[in-house]
Structure formats: C-alpha cells, structure tokens
C-alpha positions as CSV (number, residue, x, y, z in Angstrom):
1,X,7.3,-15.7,12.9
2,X,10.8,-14.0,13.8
3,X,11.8,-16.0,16.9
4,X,15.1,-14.6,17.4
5,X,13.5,-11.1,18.2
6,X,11.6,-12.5,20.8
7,X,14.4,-14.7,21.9
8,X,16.8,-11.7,22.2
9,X,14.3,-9.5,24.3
10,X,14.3,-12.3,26.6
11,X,17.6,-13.2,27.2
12,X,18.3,-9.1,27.2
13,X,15.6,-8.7,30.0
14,X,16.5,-12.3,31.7
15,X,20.5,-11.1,32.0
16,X,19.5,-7.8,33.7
17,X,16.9,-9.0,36.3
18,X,19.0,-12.1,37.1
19,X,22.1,-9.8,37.5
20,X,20.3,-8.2,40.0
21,X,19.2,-11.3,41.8
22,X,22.5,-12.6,41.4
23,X,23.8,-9.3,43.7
24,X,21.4,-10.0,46.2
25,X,18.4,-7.4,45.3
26,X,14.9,-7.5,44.9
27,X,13.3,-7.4,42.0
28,X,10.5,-5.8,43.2
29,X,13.3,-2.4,43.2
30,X,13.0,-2.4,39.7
31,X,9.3,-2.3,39.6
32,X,8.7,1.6,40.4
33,X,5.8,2.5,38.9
34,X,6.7,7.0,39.0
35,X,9.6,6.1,37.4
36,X,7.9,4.1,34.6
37,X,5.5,7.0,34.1
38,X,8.3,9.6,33.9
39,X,10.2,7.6,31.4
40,X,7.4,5.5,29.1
41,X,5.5,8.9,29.1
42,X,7.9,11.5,28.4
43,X,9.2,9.8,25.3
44,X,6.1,9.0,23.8
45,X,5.2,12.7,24.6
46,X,8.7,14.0,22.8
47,X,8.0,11.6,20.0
48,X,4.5,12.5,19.5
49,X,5.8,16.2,19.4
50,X,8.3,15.7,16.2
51,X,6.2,13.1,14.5
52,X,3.4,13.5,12.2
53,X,0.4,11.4,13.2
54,X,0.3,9.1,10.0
55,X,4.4,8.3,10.9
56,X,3.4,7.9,14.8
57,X,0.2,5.5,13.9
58,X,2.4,3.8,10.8
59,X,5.5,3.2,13.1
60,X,3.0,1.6,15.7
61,X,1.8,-0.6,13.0
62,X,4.8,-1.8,11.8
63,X,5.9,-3.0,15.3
64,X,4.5,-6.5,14.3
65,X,7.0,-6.5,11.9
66,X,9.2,-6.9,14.5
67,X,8.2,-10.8,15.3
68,X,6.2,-11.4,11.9
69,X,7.6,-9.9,9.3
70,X,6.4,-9.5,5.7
71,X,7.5,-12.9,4.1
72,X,8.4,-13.3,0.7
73,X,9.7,-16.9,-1.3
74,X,12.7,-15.1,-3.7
75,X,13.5,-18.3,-4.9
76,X,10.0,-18.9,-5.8
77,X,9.5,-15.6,-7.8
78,X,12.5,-16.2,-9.3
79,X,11.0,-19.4,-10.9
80,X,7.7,-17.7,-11.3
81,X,9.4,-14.5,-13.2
82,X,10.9,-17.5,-15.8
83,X,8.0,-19.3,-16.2
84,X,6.4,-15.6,-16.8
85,X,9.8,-15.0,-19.9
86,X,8.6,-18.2,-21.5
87,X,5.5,-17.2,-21.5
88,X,5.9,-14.2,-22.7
89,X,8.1,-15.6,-25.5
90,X,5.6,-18.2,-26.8
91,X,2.4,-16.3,-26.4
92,X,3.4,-12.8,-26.6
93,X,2.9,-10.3,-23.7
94,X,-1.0,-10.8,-24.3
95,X,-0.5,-13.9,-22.8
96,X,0.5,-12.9,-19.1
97,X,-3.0,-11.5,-18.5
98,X,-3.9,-15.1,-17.2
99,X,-1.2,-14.7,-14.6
100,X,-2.1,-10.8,-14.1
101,X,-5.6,-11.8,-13.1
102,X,-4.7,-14.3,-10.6
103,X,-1.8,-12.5,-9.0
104,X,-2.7,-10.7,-5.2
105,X,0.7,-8.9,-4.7
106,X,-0.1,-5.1,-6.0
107,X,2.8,-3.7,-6.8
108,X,3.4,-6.9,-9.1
109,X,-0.1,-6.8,-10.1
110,X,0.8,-3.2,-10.7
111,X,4.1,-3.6,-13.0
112,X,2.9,-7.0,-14.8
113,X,-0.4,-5.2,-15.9
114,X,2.4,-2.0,-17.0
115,X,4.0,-5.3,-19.0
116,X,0.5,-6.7,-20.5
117,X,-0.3,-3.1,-21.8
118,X,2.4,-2.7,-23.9
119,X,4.1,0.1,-21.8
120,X,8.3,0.8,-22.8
121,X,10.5,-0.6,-21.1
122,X,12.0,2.3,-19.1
123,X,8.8,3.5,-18.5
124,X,7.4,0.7,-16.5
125,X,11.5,0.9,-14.8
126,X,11.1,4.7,-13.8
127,X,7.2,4.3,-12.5
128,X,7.9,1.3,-10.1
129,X,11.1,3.1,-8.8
130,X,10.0,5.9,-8.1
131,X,6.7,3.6,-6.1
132,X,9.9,1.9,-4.4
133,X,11.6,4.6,-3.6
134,X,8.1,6.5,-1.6
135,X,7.4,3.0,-0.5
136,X,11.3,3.5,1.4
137,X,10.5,7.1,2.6
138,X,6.9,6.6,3.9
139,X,8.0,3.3,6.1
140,X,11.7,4.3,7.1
141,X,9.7,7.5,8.4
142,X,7.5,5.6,10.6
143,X,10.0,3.2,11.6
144,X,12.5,6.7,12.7
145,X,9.8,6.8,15.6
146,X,11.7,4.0,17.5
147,X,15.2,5.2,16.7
148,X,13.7,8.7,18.3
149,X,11.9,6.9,21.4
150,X,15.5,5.3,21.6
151,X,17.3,8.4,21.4
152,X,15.1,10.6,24.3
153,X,14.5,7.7,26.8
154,X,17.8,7.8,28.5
155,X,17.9,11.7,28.7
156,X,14.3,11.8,30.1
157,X,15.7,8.5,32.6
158,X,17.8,11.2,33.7
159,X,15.5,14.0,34.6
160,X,13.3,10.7,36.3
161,X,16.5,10.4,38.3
162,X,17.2,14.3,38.8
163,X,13.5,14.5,40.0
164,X,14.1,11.7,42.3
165,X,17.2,13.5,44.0
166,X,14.9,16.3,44.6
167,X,12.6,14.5,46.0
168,X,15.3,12.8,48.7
169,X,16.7,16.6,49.2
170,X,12.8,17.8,49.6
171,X,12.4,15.4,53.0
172,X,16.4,14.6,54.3
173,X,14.1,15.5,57.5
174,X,12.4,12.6,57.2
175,X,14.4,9.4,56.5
176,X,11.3,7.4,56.0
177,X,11.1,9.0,53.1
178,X,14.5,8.9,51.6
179,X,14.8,5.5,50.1
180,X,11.7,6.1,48.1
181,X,12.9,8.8,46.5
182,X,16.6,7.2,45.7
183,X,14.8,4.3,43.8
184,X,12.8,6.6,41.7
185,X,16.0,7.8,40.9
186,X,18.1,5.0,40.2
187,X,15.3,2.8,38.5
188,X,14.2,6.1,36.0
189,X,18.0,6.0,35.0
190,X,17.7,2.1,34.1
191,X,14.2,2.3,32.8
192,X,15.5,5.2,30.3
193,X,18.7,3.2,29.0
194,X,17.6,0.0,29.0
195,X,14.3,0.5,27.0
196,X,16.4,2.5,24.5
197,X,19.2,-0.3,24.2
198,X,17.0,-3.4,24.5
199,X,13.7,-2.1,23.0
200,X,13.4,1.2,20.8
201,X,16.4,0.8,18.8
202,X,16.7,-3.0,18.1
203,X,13.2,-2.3,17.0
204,X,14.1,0.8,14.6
205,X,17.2,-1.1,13.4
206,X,15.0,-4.6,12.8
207,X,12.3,-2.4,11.1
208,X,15.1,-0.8,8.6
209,X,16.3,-4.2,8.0
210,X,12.7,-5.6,6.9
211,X,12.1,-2.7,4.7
212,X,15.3,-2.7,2.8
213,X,14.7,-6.5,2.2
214,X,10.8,-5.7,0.9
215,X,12.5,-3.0,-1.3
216,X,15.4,-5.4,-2.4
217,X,12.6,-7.9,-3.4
218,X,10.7,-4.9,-5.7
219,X,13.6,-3.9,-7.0
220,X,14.3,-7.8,-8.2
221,X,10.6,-7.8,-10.0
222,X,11.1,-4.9,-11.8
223,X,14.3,-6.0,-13.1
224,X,13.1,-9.6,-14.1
225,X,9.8,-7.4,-15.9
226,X,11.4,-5.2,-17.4
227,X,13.9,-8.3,-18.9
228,X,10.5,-9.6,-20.0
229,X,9.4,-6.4,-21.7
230,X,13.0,-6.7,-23.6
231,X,12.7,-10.3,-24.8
232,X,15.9,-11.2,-22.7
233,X,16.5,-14.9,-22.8
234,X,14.9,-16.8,-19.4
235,X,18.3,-18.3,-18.7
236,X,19.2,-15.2,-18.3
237,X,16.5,-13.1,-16.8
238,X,16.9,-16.4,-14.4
239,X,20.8,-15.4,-14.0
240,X,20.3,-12.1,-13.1
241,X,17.8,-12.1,-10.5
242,X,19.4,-15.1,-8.7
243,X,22.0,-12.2,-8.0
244,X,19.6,-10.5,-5.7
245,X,19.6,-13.3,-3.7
246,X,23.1,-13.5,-2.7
C-alpha cells in the first residue's frame, strides 16, 4: 500500500479546513451540498462527454492504483532472469519450459514461451514492444480522465459561483436570502480548484508515474530475454538489467 498518497490527501485537506478554522469560520460553510452537485457533476458530465466508455470505466479502475499499486520485486527478476541465462546455457532453451509452466505474469509468460519456441531474437524484441507500447496507450488514455476532471473542475467551480451571484442578484429584495446564495458561490469556486489541485491531477500524475514504472519493468524483461535468446553471458545479462534499476 502507497501511504504517502493517502498521507498527502490528508494533510492537503487538513491545511485547508484548519485554515479556515484558524480564521474563525465554520466548517459547516464549506459543506454546501448545490455547490458540490454543480462541480462533482458537471465534470464527470464533461469528462464522460470526450471519453470513450472503456477509457472512462478503465480510468475508474485504475484509481486503486493510486494507494495499491501494481508491485513488482526488480531486484528479484533480475536474479530470476540470471538464473533463467544459466539455465538456458546448460540445458538449452528447452529447458526453460519448467520455469514457463510455473510462471503467472502474462506478458513474461508471453515472451519466455516466444524464447522456449525458438523464435529470433528481434522477433520476440519487436512483438513485446509493440504489446508495451499499446499496454502505454490504452492505460495513459484512461489515466487522461483525471488530468481532464482536473482541467474542467475549476472552470465549472466558476459557473457554480456565477450561478450563485445570480442567485444573490435574483432576491437582493430579500436579504434572508442573500447569504445562501454568496456561499454557493464562494464554496463552488473552492470545490472546483481544490478538487482539481488536490485530487484529479495528483491522481493523473501518480497514475502516469505507475504506468511508466510497469512499462520500465517490461521493457527490462525483454531486454534480459532477448540476452538469453543471444547466449549473452549471465554476468552480463545481470549487468545490464541492473541499469534499469538506477
């Protein structure tokens, strides 16, 4: 589990409502439920209206990502790769079907059973990229979602704060009425901006950050495979994956 995400949220919402403690308000000011309606449901209504649903459902998915995300022992595969070279270099490529069976990850499972069959080199290099490289499209697609929710909340916080003005203009015959209307307006404006700057693009940004280090760790198997398929030394193939770990 990703602590620090659910660390910063905290602190990020804690600083803002004990500012406003702090000043003397209420926090009950900042609980306006119209304004939290015009803001939550106008961006997921201009997100839903650029997205495809597969991105929309996928980026919704991913948000776990956010406070669990995929985990992966580099150091580990690095040894397992070697052991997988010496292997190799005793038994032949024949002889990493034992390991093939018993592996779960499918894109290894994938690129090793390329290996076993005796597929070139290069071959089993351009296959896997090109799978890492739609792997990289399909989830920084879904993951855009946030960075989009991020970019229209604080305009549509604005027309909750515009609507809210008309409101106060609406009834400046009744002054009952007034300060109703100037929260809507004032708390629309925070709710836009601070979801987008504490929520929706941390999110997006910790999301691009997770699937650039799952593609970094692909990229590392196909390089220490394809080493294999050449008959590179282990020291070696050991060398060179340790440098995607820097």
């Amino acid at each position: 589990m990703d602590r620090l995400s659910l660390i910063g949220l905290i602190i990020g919402i804690f600083a803002i409502v004990g500012g406003q403690v702090l000043e003397g308000g209420s926090v009950r000011s900042l609980l306006q439920v119209t304004a939290f309606l015009i803001v939550i449901g106008g961006t997921t209504g201009a997100v839903l209206l650029q997205s495809t649903f597969s991105n929309f459902v996928g980026g919704l998915r991913m948000l776990r990502w956010v406070v669990m995300p995929p985990t992966a022992n580099l150091d580990q595969l690095v040894k397992t790769m070697v052991n997988w070279s010496n292997t190799a270099r005793r038994g032949g490529l024949l002889a990493l079907e034992t390991p093939l069976m018993s592996e779960k990850d499918p894109f290894i499972k994938r690129a090793l059973q390329m290996l076993v069959d005796g597929t070139e080199p290069e071959a089993i290099r351009h296959t896997m990229e090109l799978e890492i490289s739609a792997y990289e499209e399909k989830h920084r697609a879904s993951a855009k979602i946030w960075e989009s929710a991020g970019g229209y909340a604080p305009t549509i916080g604005i027309i909750g704060a515009v609507m809210g003005l008309i409101h106060v203009m609406e009834n400046l015959t009744d002054p009952s009425k007034l300060g109703a209307g100037i929260a809507v307006a004032f708390v629309a404006t925070i709710y836009g901006v601070g979801s987008a700057n504490l929520i929706f693009l941390p999110i997006s940004n910790k999301l691009k950050h997770v699937i650039a280090t799952e593609a970094n760790r692909r990229e590392m198997v196909v390089e220490g495979l394809v080493a294999i398929a050449h008959g590179e030394n282990p020291r070696i193939i050991e060398s060179k994956l340790r440098g995607f770990l820097v």
